[in-house]
N, CA and C atoms as a LAMMPS dump frame, in Angstrom:
ITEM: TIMESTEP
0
ITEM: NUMBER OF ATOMS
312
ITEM: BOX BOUNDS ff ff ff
-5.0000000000000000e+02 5.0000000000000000e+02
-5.0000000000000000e+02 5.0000000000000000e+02
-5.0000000000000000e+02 5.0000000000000000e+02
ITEM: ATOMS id mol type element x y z
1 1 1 N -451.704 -54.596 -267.204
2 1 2 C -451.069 -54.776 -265.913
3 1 3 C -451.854 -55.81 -265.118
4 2 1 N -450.959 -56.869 -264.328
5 2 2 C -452.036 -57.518 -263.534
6 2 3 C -452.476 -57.247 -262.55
7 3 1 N -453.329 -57.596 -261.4
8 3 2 C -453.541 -57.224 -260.38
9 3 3 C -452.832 -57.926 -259.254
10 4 1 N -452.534 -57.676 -258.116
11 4 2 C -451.734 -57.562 -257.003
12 4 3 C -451.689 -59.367 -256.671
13 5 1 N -453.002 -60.4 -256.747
14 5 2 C -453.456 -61.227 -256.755
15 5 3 C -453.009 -62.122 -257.702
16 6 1 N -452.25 -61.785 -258.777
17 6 2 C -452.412 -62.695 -259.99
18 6 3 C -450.891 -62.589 -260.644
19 7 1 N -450.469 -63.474 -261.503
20 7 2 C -449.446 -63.594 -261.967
21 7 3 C -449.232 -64.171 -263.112
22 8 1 N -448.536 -63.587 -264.373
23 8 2 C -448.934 -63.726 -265.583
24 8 3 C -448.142 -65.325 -265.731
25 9 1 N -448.766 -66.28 -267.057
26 9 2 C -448.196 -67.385 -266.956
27 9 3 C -447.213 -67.386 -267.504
28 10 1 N -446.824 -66.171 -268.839
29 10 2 C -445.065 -66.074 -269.173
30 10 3 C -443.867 -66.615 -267.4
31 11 1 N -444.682 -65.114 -266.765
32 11 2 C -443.663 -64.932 -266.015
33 11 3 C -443.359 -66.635 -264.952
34 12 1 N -444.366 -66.988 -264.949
35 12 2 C -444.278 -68.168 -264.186
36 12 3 C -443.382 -69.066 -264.545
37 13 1 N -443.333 -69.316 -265.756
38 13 2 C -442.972 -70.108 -267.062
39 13 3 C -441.343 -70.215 -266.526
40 14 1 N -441.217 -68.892 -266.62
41 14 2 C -439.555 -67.982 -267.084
42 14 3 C -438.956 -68.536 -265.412
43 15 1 N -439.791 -68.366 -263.965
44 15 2 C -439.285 -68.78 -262.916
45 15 3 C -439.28 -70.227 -262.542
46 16 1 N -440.1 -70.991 -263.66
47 16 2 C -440.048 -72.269 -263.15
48 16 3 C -438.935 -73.019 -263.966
49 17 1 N -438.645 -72.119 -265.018
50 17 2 C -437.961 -72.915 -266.481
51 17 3 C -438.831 -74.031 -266.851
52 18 1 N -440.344 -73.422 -267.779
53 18 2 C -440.217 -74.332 -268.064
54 18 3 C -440.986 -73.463 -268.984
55 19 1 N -441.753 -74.66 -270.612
56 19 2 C -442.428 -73.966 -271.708
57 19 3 C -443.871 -73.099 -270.599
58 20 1 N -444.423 -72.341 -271.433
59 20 2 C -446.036 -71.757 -271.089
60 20 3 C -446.667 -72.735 -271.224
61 21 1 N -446.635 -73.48 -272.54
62 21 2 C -447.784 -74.237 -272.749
63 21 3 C -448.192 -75.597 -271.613
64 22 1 N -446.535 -75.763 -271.296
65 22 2 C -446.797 -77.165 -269.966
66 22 3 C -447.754 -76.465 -268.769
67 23 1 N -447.713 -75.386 -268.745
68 23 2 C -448.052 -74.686 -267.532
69 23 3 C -449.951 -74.642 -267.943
70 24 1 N -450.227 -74 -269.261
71 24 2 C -451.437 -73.918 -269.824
72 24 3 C -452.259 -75.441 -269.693
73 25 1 N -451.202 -76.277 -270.528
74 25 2 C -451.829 -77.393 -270.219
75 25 3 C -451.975 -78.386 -268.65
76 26 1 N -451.563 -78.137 -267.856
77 26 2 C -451.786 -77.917 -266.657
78 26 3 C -452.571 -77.56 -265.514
79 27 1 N -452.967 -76.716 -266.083
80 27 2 C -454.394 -75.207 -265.682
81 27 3 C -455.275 -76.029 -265.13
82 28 1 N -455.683 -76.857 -266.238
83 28 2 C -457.346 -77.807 -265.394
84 28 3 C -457.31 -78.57 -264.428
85 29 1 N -455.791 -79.144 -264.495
86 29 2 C -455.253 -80.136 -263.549
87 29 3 C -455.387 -79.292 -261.527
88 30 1 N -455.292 -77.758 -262.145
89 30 2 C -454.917 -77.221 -260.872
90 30 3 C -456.238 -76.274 -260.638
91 31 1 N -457.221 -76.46 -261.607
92 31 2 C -458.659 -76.022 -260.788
93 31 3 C -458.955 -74.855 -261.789
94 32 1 N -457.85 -74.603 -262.807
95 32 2 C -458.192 -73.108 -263.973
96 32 3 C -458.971 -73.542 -264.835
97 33 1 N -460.284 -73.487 -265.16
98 33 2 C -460.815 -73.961 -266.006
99 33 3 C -461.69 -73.159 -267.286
100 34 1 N -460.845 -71.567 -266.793
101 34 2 C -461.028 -71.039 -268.433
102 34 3 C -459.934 -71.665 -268.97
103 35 1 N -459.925 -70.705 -270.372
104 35 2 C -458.556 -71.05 -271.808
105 35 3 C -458.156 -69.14 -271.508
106 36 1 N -456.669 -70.35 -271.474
107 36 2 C -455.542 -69.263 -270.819
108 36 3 C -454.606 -68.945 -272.21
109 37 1 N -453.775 -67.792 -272.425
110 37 2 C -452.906 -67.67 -273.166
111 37 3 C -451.385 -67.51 -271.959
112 38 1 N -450.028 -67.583 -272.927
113 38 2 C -448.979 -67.373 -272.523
114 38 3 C -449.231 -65.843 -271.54
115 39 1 N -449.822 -65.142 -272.158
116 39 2 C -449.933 -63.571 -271.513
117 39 3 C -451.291 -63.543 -270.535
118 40 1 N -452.105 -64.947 -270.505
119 40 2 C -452.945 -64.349 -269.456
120 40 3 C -452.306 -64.242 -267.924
121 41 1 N -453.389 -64.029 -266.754
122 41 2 C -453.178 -64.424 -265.582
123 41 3 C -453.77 -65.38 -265.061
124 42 1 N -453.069 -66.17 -263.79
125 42 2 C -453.664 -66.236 -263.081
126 42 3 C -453.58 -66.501 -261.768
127 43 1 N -454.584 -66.679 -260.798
128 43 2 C -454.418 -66.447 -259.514
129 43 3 C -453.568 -66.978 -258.328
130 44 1 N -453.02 -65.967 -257.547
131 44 2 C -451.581 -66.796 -257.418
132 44 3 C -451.845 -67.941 -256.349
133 45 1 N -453.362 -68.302 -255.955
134 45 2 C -453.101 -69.485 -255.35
135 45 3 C -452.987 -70.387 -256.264
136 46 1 N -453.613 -70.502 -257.531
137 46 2 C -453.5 -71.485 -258.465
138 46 3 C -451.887 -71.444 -258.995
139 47 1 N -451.331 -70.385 -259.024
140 47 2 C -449.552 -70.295 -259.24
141 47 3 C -449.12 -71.247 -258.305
142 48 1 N -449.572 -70.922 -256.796
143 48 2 C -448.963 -71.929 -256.021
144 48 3 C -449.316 -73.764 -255.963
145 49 1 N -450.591 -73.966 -256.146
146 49 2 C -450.476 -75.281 -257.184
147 49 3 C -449.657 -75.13 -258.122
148 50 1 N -449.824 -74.56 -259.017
149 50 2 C -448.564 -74.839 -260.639
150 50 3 C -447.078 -75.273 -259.879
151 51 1 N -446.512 -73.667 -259.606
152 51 2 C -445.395 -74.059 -258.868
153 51 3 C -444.978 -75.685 -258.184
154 52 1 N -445.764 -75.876 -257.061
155 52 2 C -445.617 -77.185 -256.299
156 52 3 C -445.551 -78.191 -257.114
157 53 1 N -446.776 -78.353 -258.262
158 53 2 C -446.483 -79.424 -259.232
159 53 3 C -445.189 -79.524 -260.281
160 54 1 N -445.057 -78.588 -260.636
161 54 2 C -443.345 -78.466 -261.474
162 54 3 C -442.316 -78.455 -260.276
163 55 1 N -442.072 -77.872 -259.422
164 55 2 C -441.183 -78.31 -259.046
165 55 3 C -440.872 -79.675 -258.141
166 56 1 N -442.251 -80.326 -257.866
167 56 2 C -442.049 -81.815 -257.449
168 56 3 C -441.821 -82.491 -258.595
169 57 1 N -442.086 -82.406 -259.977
170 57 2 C -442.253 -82.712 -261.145
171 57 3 C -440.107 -82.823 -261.064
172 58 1 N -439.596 -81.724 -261.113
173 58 2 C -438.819 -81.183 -261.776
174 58 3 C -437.809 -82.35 -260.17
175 59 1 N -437.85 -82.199 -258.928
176 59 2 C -437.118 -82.966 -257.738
177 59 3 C -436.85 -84.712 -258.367
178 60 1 N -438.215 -85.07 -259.112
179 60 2 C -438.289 -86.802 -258.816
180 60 3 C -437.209 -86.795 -260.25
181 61 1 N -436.998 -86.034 -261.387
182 61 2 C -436.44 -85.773 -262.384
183 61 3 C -434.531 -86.034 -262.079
184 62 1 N -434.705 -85.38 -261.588
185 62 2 C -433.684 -84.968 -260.507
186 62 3 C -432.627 -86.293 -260.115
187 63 1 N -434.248 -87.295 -258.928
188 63 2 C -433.538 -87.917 -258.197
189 63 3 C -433.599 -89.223 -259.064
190 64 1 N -434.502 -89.033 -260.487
191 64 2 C -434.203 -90.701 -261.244
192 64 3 C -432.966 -90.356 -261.908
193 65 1 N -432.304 -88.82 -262.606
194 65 2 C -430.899 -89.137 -263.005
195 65 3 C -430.021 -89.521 -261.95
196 66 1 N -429.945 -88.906 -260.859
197 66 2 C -428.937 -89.215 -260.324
198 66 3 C -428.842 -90.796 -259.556
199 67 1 N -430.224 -91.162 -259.591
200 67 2 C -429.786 -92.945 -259.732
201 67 3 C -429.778 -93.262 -260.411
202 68 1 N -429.791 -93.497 -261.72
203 68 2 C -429.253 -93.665 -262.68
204 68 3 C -427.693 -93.603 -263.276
205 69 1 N -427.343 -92.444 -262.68
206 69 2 C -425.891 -91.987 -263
207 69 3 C -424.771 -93.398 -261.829
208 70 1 N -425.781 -92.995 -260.522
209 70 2 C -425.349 -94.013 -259.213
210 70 3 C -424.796 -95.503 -260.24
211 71 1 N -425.948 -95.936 -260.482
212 71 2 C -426.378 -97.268 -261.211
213 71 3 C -424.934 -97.535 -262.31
214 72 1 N -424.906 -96.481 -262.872
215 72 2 C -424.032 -96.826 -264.42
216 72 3 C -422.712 -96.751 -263.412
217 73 1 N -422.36 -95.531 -262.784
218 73 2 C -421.035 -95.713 -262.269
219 73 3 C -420.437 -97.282 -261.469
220 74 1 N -421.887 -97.441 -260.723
221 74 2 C -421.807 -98.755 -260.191
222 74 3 C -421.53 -99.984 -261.046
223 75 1 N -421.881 -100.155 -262.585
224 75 2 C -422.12 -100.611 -263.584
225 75 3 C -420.503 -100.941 -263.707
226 76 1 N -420.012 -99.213 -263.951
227 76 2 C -418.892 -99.366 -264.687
228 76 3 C -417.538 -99.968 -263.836
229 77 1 N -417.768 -99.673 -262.612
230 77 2 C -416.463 -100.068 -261.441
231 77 3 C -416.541 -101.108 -261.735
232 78 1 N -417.659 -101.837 -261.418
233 78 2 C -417.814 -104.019 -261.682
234 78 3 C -416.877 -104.191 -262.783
235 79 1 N -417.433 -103.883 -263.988
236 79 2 C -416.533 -104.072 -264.735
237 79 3 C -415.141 -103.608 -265.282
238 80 1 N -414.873 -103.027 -264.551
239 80 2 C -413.278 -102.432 -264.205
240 80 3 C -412.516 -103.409 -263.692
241 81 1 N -413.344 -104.036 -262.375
242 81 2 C -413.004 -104.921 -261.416
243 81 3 C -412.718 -106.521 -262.441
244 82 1 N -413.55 -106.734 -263.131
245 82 2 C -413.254 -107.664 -263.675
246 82 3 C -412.057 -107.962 -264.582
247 83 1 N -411.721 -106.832 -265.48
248 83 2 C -411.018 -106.622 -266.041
249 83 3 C -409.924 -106.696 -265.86
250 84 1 N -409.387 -106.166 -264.179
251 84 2 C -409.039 -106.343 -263.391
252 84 3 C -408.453 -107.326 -262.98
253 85 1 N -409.121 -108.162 -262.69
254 85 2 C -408.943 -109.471 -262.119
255 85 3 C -408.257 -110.439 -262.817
256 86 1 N -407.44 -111.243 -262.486
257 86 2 C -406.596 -112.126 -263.13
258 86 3 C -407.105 -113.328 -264.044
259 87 1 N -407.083 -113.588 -264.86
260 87 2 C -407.881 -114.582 -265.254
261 87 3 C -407.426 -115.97 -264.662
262 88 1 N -408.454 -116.679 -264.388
263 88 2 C -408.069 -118.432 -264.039
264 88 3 C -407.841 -119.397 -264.623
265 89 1 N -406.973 -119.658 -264.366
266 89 2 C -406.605 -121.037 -265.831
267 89 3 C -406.875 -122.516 -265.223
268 90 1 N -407.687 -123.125 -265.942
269 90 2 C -408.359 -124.266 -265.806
270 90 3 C -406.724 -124.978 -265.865
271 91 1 N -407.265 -126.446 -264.951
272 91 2 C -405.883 -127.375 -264.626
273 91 3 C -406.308 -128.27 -265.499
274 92 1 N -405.028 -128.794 -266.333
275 92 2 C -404.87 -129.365 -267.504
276 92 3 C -405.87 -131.228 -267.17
277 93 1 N -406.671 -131.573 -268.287
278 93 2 C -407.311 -133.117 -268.567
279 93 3 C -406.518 -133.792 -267.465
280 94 1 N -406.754 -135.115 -267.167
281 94 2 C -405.851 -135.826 -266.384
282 94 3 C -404.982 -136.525 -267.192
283 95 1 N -405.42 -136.818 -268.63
284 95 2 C -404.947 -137.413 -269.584
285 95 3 C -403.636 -136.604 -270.545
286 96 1 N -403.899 -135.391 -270.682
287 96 2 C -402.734 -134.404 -270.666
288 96 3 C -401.703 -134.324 -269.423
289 97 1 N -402.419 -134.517 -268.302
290 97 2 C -401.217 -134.485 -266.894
291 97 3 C -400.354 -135.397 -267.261
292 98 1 N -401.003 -136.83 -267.309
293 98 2 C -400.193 -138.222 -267.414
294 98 3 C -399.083 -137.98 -268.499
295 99 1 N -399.229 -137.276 -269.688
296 99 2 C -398.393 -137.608 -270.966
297 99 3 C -397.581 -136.419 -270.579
298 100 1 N -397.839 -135.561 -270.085
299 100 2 C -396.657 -134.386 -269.964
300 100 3 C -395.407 -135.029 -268.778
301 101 1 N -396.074 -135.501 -267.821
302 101 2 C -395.127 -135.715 -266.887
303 101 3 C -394.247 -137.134 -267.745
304 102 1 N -395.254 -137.581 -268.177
305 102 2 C -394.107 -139.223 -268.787
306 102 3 C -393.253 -138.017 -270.027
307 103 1 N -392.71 -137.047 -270.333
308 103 2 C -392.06 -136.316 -270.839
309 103 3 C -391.384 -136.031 -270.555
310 104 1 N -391.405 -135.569 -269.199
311 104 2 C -390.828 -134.601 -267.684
312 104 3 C -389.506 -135.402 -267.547
């Protein structure tokens, strides 16, 4: 059982969605500097580092698909638009003008 203070890193894992081991490997980054298992604890101010870092981790994730998605849709209208668009037809040599009209 853990103590009142502490919070196992499964469970962390399971609320952040993400693997244990990102979280384990993590640990030193956030000041844990024993060797942790999936089933150890630890202290929930260091949870609250973990936490903050995955889920700022997990926001910028976030906001590069959805510019990205921005980007391609933007991508794809242009070329809709073009497609779109009528094509221009170049006005005939001057030398083709002259012989068509002496036809005319």
């Amino acid at each position: 059982m853990t103590e009142p203070n502490q919070i196992r890193i499964n469970e962390l894992a399971r609320e952040l969605e993400v693997k244990a081991k990102a979280i384990i490997d993590y640990l030193p980054e956030a000041g844990v500097t024993e060797k942790k298992t999936h089933s150890s604890s630890i202290d929930v101010s260091a949870a609250v580092i973990v936490r903050k870092h995955f889920r700022d981790a997990a926001d910028a994730e976030a906001a590069a698909e959805e510019k990205l998605l921005r980007t391609r849709s933007q991508k794809e209208s242009a070329a809709k638009a073009a497609r779109m668009k009528p094509a221009v037809v170049a006005p005939p040599p001057p030398l083709l003008r002259f012989l068509r009209n002496l036809l005319l």
